[in-house]
C-alpha positions in Angstrom: -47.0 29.3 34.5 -48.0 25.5 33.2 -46.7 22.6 35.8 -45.5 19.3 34.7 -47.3 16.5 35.9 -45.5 14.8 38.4 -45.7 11.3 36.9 -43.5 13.2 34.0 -40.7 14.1 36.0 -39.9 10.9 37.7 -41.0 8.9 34.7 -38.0 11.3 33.0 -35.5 11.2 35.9 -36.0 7.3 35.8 -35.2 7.0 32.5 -31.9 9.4 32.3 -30.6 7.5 35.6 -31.0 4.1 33.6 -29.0 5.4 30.8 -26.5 6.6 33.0 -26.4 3.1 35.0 -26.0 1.7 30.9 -23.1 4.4 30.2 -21.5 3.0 33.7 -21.8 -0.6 31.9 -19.9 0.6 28.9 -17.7 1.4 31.3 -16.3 -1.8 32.1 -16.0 -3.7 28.6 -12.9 -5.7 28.1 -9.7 -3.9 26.2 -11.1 -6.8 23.4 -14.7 -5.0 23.5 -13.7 -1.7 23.6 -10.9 -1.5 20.8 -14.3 -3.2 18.8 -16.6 -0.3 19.9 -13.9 2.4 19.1 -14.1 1.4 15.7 -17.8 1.2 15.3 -17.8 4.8 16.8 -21.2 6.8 18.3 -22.1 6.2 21.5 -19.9 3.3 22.0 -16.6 5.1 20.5 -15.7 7.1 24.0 -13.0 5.7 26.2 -14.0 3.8 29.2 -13.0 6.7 31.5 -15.9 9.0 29.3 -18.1 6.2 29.5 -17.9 6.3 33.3 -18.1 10.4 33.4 -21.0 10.4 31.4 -22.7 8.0 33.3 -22.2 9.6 36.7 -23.8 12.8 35.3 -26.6 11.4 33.9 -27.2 9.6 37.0 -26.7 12.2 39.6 -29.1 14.4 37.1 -31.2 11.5 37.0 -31.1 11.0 40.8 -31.7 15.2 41.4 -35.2 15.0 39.0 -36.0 12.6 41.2 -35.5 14.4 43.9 -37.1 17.5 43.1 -40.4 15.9 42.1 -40.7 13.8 45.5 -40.6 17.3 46.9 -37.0 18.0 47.8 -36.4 22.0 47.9 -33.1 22.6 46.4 -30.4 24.8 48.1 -31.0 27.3 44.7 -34.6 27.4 45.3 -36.6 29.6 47.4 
């Protein structure tokens, strides 16, 4: 079974955890901003309380990548 490189994984798990710290940003836009972003819709069309939601899972999925390629064992893992 092929292995990832390790540089992979956290370069990865950086990169998810910085787009959930940027979905936690969104987060916290003025009512001005976010009526504006509602109407350009994508990314920036969810409600400040998705924002947030989204970033928390993509950081905490972020955070386990890391995690697991510094070595961590999982409680699923054997």
């Amino acid at each position: 079974m092929p292995v990832l490189p390790v540089w992979l994984v956290i370069l990865v798990g950086s990169l998810v955890s910085l787009f959930g710290l940027y979905r936690i940003k969104l987060a916290f836009r003025s009512s001005e901003e976010d009526e504006q972003a509602r109407a350009r819709g994508g990314l920036y069309g969810y409600g400040r309380r998705q924002q947030f939601l989204f970033g928390f899972v993509y950081v905490f999925l972020g955070v386990m990548l890391l995690l697991g390629a510094f070595g961590l064992k999982m409680p699923w893992q054997h």
